[in-house]
mmCIF file of the N, C-alpha and C atoms, coordinates in Angstrom:
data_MODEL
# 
_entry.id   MODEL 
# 
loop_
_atom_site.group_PDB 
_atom_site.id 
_atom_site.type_symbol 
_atom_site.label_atom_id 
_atom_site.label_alt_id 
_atom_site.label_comp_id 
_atom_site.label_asym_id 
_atom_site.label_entity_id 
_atom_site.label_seq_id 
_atom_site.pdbx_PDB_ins_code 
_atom_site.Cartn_x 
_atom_site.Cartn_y 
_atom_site.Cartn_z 
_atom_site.occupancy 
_atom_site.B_iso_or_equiv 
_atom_site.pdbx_formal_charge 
_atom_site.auth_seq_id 
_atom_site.auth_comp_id 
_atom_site.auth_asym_id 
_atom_site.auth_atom_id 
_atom_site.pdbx_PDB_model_num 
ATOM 1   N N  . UNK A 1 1  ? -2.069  3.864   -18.322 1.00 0.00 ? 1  UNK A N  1 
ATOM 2   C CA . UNK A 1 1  ? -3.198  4.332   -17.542 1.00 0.00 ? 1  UNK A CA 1 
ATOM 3   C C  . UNK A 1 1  ? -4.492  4.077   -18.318 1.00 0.00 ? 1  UNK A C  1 
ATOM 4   N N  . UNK A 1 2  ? -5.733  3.869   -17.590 1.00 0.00 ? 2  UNK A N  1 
ATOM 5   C CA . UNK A 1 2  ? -7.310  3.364   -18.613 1.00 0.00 ? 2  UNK A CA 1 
ATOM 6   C C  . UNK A 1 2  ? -7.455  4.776   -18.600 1.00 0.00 ? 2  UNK A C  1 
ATOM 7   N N  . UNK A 1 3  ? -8.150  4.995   -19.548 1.00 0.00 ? 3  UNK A N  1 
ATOM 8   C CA . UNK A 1 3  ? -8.887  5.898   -20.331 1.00 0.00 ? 3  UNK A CA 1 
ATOM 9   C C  . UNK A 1 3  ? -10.078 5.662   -21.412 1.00 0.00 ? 3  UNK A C  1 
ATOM 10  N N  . UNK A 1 4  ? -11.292 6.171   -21.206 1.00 0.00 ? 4  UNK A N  1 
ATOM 11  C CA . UNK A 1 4  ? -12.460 6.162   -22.093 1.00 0.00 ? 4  UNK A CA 1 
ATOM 12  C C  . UNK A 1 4  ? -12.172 7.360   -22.642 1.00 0.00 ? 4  UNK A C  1 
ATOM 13  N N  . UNK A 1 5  ? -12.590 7.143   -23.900 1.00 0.00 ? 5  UNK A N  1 
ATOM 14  C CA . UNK A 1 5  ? -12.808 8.364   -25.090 1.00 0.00 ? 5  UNK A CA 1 
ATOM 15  C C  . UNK A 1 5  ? -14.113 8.281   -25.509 1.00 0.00 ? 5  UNK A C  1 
ATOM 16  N N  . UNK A 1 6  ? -15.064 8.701   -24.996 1.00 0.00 ? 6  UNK A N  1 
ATOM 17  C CA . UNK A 1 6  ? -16.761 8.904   -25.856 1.00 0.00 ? 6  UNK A CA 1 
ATOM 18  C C  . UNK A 1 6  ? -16.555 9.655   -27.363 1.00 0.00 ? 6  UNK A C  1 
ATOM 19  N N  . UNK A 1 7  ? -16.829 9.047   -27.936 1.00 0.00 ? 7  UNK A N  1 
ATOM 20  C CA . UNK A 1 7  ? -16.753 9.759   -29.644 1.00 0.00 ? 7  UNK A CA 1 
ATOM 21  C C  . UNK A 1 7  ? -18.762 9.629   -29.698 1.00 0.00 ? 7  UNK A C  1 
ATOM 22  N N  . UNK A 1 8  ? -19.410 10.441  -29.290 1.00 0.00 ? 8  UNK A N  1 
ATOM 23  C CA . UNK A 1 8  ? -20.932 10.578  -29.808 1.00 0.00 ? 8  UNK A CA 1 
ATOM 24  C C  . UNK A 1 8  ? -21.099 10.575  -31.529 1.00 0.00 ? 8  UNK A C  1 
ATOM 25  N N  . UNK A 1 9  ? -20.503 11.441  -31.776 1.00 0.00 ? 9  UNK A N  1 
ATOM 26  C CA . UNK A 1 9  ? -20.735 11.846  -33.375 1.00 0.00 ? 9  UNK A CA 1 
ATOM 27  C C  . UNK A 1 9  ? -20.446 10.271  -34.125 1.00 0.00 ? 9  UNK A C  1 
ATOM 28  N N  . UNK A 1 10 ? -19.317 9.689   -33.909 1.00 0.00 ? 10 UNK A N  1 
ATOM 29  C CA . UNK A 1 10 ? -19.272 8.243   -34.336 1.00 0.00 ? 10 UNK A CA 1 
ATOM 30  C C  . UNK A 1 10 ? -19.710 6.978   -34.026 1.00 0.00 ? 10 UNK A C  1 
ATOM 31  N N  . UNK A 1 11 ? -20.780 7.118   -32.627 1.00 0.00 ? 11 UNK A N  1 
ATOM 32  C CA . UNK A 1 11 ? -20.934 6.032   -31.949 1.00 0.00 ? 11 UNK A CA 1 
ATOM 33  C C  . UNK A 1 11 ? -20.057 4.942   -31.317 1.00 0.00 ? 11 UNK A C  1 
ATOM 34  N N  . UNK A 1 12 ? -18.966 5.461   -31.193 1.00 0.00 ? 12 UNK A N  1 
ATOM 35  C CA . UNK A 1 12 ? -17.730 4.686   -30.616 1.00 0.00 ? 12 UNK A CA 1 
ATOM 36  C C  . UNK A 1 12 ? -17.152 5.330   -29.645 1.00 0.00 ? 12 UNK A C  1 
ATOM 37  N N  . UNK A 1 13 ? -16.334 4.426   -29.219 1.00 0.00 ? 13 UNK A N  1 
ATOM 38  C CA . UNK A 1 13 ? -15.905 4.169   -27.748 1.00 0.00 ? 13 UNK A CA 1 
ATOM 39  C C  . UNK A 1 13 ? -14.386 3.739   -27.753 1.00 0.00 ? 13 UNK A C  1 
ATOM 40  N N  . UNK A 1 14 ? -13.094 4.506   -27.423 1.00 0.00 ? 14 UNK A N  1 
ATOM 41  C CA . UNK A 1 14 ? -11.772 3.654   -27.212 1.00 0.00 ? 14 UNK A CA 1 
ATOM 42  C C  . UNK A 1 14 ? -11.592 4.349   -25.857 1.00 0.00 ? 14 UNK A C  1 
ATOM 43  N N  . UNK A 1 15 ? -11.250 2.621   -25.522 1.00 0.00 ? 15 UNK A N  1 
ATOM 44  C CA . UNK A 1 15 ? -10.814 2.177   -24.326 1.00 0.00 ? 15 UNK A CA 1 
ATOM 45  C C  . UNK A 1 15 ? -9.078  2.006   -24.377 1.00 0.00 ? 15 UNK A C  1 
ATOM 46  N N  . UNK A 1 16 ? -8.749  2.140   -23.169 1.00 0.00 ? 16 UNK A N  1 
ATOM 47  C CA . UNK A 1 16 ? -6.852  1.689   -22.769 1.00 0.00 ? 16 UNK A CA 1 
ATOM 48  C C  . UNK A 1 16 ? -6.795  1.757   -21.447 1.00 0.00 ? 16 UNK A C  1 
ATOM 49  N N  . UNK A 1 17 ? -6.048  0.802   -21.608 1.00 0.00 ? 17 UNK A N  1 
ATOM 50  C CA . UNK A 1 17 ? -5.947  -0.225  -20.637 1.00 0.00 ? 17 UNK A CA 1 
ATOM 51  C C  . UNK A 1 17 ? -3.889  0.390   -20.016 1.00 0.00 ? 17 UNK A C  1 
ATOM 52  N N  . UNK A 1 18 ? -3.998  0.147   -18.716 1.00 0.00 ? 18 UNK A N  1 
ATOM 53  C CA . UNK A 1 18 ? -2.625  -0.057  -17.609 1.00 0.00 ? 18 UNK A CA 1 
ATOM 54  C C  . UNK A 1 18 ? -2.552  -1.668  -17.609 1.00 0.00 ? 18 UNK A C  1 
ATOM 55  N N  . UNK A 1 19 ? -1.041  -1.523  -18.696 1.00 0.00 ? 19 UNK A N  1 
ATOM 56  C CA . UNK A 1 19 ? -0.961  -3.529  -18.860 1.00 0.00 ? 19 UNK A CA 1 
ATOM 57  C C  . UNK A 1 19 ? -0.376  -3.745  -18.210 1.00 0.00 ? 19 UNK A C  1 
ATOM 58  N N  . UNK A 1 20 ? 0.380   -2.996  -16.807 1.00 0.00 ? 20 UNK A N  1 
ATOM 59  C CA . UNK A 1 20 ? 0.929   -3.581  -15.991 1.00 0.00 ? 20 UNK A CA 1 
ATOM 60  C C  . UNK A 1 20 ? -0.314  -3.965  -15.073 1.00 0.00 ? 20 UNK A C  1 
ATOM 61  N N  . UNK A 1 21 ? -1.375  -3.513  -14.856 1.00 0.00 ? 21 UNK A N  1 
ATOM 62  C CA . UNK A 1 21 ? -2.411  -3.837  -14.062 1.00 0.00 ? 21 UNK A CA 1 
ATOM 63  C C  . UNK A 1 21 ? -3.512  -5.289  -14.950 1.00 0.00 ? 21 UNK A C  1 
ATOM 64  N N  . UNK A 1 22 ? -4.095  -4.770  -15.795 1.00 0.00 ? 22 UNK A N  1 
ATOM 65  C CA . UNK A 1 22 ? -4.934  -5.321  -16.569 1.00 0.00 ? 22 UNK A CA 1 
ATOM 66  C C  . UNK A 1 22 ? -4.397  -6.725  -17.555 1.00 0.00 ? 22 UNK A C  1 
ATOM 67  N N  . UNK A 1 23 ? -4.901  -7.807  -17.023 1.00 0.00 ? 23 UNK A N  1 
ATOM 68  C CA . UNK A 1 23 ? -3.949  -9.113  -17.887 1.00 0.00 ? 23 UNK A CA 1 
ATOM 69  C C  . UNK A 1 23 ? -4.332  -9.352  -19.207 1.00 0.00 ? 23 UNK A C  1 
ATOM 70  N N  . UNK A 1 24 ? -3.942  -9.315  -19.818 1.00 0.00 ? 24 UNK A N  1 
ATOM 71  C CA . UNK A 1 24 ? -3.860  -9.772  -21.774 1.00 0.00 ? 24 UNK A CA 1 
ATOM 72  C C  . UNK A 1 24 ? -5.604  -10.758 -22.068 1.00 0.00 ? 24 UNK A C  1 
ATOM 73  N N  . UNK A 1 25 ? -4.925  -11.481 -21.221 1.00 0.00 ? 25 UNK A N  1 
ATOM 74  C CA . UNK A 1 25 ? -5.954  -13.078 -21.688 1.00 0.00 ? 25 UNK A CA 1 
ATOM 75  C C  . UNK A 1 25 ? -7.573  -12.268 -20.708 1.00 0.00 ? 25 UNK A C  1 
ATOM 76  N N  . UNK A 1 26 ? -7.585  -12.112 -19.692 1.00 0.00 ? 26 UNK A N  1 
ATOM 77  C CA . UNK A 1 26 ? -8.923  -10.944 -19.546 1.00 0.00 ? 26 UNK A CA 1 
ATOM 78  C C  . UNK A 1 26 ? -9.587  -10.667 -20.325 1.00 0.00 ? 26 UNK A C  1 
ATOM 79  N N  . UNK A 1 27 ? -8.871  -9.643  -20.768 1.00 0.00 ? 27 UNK A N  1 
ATOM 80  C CA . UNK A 1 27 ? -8.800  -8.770  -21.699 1.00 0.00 ? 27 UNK A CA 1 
ATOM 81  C C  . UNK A 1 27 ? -9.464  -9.195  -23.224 1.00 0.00 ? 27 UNK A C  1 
ATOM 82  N N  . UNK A 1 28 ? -8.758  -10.298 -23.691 1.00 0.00 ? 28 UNK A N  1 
ATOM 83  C CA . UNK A 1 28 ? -9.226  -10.996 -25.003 1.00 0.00 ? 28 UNK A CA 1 
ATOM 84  C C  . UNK A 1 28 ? -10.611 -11.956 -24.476 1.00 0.00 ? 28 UNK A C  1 
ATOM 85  N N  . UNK A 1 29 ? -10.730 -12.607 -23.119 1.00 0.00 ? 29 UNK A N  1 
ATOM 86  C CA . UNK A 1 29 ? -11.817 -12.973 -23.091 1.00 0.00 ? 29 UNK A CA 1 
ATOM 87  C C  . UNK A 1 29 ? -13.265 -12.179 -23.133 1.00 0.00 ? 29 UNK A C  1 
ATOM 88  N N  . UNK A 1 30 ? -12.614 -10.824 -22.480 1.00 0.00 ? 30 UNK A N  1 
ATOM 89  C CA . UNK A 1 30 ? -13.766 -9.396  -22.334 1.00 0.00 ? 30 UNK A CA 1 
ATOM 90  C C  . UNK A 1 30 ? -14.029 -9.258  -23.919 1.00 0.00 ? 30 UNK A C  1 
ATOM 91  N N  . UNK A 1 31 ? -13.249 -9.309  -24.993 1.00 0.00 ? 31 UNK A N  1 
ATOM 92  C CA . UNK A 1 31 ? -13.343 -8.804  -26.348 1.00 0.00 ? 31 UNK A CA 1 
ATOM 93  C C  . UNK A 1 31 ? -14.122 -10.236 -26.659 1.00 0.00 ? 31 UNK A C  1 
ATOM 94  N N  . UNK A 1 32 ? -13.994 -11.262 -26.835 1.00 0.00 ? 32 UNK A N  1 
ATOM 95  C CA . UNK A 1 32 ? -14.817 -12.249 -27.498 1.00 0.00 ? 32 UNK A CA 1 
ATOM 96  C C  . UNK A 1 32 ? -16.360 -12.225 -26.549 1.00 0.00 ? 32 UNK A C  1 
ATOM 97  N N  . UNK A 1 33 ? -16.260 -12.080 -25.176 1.00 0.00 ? 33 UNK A N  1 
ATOM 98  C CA . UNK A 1 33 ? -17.808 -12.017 -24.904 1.00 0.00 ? 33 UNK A CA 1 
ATOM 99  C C  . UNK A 1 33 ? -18.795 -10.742 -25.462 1.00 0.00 ? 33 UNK A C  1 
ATOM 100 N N  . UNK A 1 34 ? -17.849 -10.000 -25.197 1.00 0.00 ? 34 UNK A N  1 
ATOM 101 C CA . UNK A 1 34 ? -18.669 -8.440  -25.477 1.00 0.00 ? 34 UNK A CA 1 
ATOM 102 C C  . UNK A 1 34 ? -18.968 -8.278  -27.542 1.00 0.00 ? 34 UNK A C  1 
ATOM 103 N N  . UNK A 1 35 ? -18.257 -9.651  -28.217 1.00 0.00 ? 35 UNK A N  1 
ATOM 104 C CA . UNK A 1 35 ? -19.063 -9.267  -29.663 1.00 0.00 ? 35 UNK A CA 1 
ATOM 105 C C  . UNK A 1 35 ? -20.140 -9.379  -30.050 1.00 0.00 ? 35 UNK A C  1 
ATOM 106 N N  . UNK A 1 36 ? -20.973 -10.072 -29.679 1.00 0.00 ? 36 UNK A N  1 
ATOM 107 C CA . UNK A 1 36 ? -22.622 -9.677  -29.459 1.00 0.00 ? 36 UNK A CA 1 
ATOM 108 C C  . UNK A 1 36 ? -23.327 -8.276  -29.422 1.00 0.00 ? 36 UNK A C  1 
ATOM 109 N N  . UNK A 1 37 ? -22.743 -7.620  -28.125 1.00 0.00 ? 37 UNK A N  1 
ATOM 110 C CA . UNK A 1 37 ? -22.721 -6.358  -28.302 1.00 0.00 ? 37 UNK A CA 1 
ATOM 111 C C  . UNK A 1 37 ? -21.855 -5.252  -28.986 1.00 0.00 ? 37 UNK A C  1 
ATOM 112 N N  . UNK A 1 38 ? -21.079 -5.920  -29.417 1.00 0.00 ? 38 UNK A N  1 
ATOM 113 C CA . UNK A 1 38 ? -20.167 -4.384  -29.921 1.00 0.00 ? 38 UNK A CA 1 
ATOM 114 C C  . UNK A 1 38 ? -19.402 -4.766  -30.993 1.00 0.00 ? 38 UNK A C  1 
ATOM 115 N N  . UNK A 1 39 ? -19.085 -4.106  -32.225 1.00 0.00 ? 39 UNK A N  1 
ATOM 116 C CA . UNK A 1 39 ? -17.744 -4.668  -32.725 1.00 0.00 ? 39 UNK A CA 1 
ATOM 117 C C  . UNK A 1 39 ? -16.847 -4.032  -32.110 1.00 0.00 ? 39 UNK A C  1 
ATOM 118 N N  . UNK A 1 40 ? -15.409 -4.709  -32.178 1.00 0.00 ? 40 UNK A N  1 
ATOM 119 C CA . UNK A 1 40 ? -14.764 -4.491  -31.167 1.00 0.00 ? 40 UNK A CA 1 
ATOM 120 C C  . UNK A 1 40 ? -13.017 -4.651  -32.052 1.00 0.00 ? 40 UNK A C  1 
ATOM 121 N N  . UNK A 1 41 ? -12.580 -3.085  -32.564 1.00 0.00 ? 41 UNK A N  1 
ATOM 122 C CA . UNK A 1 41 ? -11.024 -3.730  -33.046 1.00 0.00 ? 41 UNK A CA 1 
ATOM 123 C C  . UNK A 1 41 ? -10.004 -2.978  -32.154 1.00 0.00 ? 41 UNK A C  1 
ATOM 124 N N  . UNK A 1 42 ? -8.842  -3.853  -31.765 1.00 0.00 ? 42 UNK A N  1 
ATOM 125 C CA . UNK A 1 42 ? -7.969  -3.194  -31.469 1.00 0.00 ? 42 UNK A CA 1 
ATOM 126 C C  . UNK A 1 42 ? -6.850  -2.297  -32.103 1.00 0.00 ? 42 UNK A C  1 
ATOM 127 N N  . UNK A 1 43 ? -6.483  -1.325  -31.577 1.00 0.00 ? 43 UNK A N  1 
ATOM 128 C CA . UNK A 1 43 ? -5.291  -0.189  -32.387 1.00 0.00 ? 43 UNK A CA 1 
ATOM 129 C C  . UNK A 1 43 ? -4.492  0.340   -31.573 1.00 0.00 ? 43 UNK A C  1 
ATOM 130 N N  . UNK A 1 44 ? -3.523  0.829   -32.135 1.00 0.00 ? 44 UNK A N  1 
ATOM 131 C CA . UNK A 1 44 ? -2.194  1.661   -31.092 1.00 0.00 ? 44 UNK A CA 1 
ATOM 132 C C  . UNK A 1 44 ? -3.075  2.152   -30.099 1.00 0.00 ? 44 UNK A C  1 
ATOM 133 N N  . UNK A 1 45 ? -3.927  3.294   -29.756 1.00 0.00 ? 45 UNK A N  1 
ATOM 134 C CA . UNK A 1 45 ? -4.575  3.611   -28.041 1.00 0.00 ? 45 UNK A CA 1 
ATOM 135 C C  . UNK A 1 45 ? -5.461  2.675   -27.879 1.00 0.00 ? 45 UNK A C  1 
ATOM 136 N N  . UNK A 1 46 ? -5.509  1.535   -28.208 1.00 0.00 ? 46 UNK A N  1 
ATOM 137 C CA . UNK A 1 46 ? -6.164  0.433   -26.948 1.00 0.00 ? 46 UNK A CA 1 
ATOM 138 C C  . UNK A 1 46 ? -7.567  0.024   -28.018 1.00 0.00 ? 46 UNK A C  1 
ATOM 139 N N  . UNK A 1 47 ? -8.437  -0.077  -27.369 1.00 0.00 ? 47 UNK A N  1 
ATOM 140 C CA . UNK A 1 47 ? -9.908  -0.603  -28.155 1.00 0.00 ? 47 UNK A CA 1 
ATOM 141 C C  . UNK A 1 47 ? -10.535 0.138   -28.845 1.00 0.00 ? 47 UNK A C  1 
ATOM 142 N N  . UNK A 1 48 ? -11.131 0.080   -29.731 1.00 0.00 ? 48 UNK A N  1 
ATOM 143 C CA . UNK A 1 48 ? -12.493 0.707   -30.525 1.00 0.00 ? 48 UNK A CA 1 
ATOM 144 C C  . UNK A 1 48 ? -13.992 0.183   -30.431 1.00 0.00 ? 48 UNK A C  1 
ATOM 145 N N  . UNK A 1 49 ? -14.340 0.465   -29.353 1.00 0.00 ? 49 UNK A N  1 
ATOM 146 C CA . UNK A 1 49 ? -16.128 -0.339  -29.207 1.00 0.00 ? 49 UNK A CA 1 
ATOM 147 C C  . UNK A 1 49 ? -17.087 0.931   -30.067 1.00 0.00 ? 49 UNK A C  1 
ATOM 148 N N  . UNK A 1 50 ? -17.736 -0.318  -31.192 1.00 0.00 ? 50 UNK A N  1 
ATOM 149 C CA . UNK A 1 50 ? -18.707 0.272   -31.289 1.00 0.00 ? 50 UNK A CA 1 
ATOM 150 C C  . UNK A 1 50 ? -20.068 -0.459  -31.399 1.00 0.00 ? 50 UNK A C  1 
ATOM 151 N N  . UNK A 1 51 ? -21.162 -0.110  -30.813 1.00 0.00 ? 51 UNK A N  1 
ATOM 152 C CA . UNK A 1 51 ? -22.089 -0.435  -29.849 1.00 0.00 ? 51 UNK A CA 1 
ATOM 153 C C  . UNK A 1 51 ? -23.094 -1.034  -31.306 1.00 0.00 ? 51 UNK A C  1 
ATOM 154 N N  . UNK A 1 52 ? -23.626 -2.322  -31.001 1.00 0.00 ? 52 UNK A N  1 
ATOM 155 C CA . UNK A 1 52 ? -24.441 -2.368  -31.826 1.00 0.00 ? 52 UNK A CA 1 
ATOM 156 C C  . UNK A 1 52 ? -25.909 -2.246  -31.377 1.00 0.00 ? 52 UNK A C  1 
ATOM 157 N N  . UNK A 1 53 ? -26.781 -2.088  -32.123 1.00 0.00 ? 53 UNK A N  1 
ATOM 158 C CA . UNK A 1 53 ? -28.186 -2.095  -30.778 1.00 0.00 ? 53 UNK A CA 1 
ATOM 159 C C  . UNK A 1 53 ? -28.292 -0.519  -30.364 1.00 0.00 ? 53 UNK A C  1 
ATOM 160 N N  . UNK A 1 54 ? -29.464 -0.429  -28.684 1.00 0.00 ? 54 UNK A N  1 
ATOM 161 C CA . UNK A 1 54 ? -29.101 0.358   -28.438 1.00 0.00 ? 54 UNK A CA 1 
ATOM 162 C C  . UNK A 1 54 ? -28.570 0.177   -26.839 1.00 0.00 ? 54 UNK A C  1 
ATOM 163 N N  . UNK A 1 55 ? -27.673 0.232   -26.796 1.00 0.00 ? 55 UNK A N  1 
ATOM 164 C CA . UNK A 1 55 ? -26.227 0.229   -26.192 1.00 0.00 ? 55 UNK A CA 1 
ATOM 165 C C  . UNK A 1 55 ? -25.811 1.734   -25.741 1.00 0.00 ? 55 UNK A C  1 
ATOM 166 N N  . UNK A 1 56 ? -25.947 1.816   -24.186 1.00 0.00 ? 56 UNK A N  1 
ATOM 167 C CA . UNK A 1 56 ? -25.702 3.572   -23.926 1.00 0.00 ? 56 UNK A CA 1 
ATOM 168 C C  . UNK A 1 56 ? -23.791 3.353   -23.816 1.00 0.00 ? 56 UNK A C  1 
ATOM 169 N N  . UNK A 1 57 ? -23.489 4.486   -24.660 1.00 0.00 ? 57 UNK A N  1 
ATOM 170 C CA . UNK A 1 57 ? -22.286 4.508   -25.085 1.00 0.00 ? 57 UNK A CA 1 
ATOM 171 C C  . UNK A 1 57 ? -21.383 5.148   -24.157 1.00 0.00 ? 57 UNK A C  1 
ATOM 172 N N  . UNK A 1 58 ? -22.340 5.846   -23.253 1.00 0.00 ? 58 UNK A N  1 
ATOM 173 C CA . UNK A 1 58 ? -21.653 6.849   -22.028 1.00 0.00 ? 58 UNK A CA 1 
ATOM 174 C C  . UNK A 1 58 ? -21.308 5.730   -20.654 1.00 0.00 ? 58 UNK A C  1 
ATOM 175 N N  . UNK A 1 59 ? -21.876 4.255   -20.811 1.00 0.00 ? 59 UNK A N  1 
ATOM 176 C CA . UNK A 1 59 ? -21.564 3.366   -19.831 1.00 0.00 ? 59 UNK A CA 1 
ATOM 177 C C  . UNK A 1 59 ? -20.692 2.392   -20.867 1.00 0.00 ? 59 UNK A C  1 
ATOM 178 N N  . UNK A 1 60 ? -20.695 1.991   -21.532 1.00 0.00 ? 60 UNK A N  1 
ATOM 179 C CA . UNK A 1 60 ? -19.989 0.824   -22.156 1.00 0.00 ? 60 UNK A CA 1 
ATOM 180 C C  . UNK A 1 60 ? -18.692 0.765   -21.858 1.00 0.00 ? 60 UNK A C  1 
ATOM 181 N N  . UNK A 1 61 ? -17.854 1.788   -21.648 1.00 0.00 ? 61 UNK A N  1 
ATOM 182 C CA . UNK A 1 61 ? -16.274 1.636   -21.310 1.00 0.00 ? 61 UNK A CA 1 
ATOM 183 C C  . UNK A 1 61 ? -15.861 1.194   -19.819 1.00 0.00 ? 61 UNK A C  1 
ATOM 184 N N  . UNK A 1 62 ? -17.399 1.715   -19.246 1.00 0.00 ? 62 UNK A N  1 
ATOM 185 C CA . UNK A 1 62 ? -17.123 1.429   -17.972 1.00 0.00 ? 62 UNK A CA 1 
ATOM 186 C C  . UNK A 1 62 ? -17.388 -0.006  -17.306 1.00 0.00 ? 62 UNK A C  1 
ATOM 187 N N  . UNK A 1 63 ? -18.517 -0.353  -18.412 1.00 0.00 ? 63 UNK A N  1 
ATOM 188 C CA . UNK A 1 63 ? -18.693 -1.780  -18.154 1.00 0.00 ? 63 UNK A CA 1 
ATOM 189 C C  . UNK A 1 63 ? -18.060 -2.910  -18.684 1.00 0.00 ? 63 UNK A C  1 
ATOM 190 N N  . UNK A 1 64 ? -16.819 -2.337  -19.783 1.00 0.00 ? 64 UNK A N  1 
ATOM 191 C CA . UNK A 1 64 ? -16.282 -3.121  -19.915 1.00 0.00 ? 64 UNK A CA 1 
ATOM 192 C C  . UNK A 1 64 ? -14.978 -3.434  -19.045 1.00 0.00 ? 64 UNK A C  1 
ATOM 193 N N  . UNK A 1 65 ? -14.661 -2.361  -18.366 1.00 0.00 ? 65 UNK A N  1 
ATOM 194 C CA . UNK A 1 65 ? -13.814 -2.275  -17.675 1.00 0.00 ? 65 UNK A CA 1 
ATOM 195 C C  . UNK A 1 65 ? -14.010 -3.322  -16.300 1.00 0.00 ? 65 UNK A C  1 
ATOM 196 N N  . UNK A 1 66 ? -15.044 -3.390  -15.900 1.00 0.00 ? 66 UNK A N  1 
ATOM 197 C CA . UNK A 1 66 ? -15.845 -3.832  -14.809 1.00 0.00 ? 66 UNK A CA 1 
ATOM 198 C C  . UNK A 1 66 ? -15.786 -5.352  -15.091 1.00 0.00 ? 66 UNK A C  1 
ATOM 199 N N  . UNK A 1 67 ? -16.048 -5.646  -16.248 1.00 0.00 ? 67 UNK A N  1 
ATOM 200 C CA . UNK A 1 67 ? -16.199 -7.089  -16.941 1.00 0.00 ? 67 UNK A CA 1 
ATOM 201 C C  . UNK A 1 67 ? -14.813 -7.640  -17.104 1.00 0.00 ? 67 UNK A C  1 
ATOM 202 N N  . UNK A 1 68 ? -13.662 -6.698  -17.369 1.00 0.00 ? 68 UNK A N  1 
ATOM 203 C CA . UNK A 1 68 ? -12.678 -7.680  -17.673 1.00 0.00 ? 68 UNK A CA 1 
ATOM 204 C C  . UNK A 1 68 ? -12.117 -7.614  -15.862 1.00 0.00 ? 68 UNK A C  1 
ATOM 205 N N  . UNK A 1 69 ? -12.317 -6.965  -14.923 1.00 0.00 ? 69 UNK A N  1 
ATOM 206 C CA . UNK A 1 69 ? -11.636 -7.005  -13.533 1.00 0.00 ? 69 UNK A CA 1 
ATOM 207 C C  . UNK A 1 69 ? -12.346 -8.195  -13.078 1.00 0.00 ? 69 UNK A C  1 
ATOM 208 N N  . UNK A 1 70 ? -13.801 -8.302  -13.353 1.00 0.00 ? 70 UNK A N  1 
ATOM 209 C CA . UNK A 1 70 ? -14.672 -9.882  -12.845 1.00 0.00 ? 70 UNK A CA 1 
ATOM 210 C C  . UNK A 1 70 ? -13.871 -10.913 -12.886 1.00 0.00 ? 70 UNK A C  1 
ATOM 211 N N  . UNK A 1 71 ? -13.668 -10.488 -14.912 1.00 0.00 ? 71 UNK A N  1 
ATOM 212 C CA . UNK A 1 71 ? -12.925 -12.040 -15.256 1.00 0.00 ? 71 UNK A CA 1 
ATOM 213 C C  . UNK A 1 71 ? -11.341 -12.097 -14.502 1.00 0.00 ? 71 UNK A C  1 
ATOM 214 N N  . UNK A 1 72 ? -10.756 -11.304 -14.308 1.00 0.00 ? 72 UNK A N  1 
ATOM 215 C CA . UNK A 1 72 ? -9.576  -11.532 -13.460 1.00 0.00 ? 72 UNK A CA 1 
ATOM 216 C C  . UNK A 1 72 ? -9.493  -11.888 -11.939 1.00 0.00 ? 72 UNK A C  1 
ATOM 217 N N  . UNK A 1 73 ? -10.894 -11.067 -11.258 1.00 0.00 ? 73 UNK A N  1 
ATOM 218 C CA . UNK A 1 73 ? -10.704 -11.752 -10.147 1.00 0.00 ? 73 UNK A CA 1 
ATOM 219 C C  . UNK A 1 73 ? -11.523 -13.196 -9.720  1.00 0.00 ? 73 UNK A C  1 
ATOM 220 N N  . UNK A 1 74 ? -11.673 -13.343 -10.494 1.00 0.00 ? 74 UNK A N  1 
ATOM 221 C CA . UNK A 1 74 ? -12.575 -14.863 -10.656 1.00 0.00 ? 74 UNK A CA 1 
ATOM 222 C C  . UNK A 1 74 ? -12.142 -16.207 -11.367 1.00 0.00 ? 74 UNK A C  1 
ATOM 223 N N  . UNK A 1 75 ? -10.333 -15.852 -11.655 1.00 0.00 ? 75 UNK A N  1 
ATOM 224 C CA . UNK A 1 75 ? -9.411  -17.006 -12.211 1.00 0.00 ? 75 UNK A CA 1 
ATOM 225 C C  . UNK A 1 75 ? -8.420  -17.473 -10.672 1.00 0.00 ? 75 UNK A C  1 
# 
């Protein structure tokens, strides 16, 4: 199931992803566009975004979420 975790105090963001829904390669394309904005590592619950800039942290999970469904429905 997706889930955002807002961490304020750390400026980070983990994301997780439903991999029966959400495709792999998406997914890694969403992580190489979005490093500009964010570093970005993966771990056992899913992503760690953290925002470089200023980057509102209370939308970023959602827009990344948004960004990798684009890239899927647009292959």
């Amino acid at each position: 199931m997706e889930k955002i975790k807002i961490q304020q105090e750390k400026n980070e963001v983990l994301v997780s992803f439903n991999e029966k829904f959400y495709k792999e390669d998406a997914i890694n394309q969403a992580i190489a566009d979005f490093k500009q904005a964010c570093d970005i590592k993966k771990n056992e619950n899913g992503l760690l975004m953290k925002p470089k800039g200023n980057i509102d942290i209370d939308t970023l999970g959602y827009e990344f979420y948004n960004y990798v469904l684009g890239l899927m429905k647009n292959k």
